[in-house]
C-alpha positions as CSV (number, residue, x, y, z in Angstrom):
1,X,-25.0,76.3,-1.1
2,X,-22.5,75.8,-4.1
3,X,-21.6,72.1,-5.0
4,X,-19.4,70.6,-7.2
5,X,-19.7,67.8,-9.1
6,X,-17.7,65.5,-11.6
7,X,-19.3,66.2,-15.1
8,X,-20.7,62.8,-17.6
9,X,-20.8,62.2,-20.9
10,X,-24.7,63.0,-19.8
11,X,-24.0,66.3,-18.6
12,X,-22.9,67.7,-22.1
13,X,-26.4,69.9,-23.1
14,X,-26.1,71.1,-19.5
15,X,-22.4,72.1,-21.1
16,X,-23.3,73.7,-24.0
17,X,-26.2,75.8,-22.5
18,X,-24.0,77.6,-20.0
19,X,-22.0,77.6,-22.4
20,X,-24.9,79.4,-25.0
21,X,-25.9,81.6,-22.3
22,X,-22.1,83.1,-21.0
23,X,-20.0,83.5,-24.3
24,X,-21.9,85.8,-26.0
25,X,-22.1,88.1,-22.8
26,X,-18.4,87.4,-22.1
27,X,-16.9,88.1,-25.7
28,X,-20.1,90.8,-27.0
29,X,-17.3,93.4,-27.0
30,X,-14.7,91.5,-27.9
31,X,-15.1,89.1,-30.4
32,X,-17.3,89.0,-33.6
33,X,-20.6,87.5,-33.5
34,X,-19.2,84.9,-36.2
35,X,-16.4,84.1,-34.3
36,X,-18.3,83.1,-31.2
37,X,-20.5,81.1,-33.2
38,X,-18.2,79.1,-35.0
39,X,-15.8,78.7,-31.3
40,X,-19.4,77.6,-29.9
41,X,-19.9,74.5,-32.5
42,X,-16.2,74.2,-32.6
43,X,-15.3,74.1,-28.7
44,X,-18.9,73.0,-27.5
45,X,-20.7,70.4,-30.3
46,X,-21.6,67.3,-28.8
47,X,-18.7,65.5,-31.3
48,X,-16.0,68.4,-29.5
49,X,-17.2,67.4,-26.1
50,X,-17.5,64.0,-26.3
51,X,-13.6,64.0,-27.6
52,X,-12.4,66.0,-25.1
53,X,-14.1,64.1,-22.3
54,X,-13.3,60.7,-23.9
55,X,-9.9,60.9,-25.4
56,X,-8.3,64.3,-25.0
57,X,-8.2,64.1,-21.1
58,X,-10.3,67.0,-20.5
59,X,-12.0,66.9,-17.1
60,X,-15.1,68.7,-16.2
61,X,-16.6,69.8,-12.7
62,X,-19.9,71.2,-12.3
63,X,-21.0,74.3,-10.0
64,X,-24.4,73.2,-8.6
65,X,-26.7,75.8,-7.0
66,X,-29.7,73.6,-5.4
67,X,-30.4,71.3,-8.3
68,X,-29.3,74.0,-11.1
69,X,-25.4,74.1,-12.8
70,X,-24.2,77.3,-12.9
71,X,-21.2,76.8,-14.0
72,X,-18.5,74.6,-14.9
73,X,-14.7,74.2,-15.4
74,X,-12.5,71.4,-17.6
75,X,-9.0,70.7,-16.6
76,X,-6.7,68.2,-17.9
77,X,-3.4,67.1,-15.3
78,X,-0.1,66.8,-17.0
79,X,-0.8,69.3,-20.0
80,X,2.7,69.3,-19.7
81,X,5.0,67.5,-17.2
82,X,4.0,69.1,-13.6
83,X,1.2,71.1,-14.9
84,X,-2.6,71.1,-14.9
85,X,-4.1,72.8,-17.8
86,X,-7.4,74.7,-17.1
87,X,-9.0,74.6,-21.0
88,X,-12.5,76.1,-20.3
89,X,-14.2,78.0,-16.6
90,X,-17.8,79.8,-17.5
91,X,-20.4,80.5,-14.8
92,X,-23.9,82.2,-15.3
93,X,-23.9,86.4,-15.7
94,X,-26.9,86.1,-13.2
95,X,-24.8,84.0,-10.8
96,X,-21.3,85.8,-11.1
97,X,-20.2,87.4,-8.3
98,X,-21.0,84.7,-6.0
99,X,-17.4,83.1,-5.0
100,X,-18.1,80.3,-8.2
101,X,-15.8,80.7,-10.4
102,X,-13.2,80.9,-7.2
103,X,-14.7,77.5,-6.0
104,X,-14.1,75.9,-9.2
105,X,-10.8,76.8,-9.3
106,X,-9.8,75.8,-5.7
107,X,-11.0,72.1,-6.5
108,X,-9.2,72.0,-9.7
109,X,-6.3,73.4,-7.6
110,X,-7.0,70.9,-4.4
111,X,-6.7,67.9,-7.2
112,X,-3.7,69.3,-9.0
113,X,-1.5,69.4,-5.7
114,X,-2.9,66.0,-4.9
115,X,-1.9,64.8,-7.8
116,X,1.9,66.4,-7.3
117,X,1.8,69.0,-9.8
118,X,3.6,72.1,-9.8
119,X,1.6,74.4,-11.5
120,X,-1.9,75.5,-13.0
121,X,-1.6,77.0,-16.8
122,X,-5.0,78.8,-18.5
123,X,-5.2,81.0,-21.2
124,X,-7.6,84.1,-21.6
125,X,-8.4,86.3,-24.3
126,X,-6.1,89.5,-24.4
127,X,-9.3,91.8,-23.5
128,X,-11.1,89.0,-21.2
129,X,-12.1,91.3,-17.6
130,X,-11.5,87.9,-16.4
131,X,-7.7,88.9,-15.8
132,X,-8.7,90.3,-13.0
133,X,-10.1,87.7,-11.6
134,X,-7.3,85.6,-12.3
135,X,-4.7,87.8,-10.8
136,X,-6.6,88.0,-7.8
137,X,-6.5,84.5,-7.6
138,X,-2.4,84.8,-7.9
139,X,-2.3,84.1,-11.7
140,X,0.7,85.7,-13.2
141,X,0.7,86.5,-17.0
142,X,4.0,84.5,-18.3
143,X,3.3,84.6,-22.2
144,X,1.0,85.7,-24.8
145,X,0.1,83.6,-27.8
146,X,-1.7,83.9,-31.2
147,X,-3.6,80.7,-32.2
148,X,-5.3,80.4,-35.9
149,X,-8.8,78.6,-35.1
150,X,-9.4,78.4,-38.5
151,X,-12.8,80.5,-40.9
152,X,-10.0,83.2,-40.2
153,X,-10.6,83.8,-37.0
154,X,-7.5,84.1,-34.3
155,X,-7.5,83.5,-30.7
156,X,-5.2,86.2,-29.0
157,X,-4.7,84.9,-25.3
158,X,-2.3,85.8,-22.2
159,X,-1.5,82.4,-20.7
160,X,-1.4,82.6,-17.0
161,X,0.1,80.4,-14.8
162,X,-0.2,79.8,-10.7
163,X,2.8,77.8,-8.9
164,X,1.4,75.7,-6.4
């Protein structure tokens, strides 16, 4: 049984190992080894998390599986008036498949319309398979953007939004 879990400051090495353990199987034929790298210590360093957590707003829920995370999501309500931003949803390679990612989303939606807001935004790389999954999920594609990251590197998303 899957259960989710409000994330703590505490919880950030359980974080960054998913984290360690899904990017570079997620973006191996998509981005550059470099580039994940430097998003890892950029997105996923103890400083990065800490801020997000702490004064960015970022909210993060834990996918539980017995006593093991497999998974996690950060959302932040009011990105923008009426809408919930989801920033970051990874779950295990060995645990995909399962309905997680889906459960993780459904909370952060269950919140979002509790918390009157209209819609759910996320962005995804361009060449992500996790379109799919999105679309499935009703996510249309409403915009693409390019975002300088910095080292040179460029993030080249589809953002993807849900009306609730």
């Amino acid at each position: 049984m899957i259960t989710i879990i409000n994330a703590q400051l505490t919880d950030i090495p359980v974080i960054q190992e998913i984290a360690k353990r899904t990017w570079p199987i997620t973006f191996q034929n998509i981005l550059s080894e470099s580039q994940i790298d430097y998003m890892l210590e950029m997105m996923y360093s103890p400083q990065a998390l800490t801020e997000q957590m702490q004064e960015k707003n970022h909210v993060f829920l834990l996918a539980k599986e017995m006593e093991n995370s497999v998974g996690y999501i950060s959302y932040q309500l009011e990105y923008t008036p009426g809408n919930t931003k989801i920033h970051k949803i990874y779950v295990l390679p060995n645990t995909q498949g399962k309905g997680i990612g889906k459960l993780l989303i459904d909370e952060v939606l269950k919140i979002a319309k509790q918390k009157k807001q209209s819609s759910l935004t996320l962005n995804v790389n361009r060449d992500n398979r996790a379109i799919q999954f999105y679309k499935h999920l009703d996510f249309k594609i409403v915009g693409e953007e390019n975002i300088p990251i910095g080292n040179g590197f460029l993030m080249e998303d589809y953002i993807m939004e849900k009306a609730l």
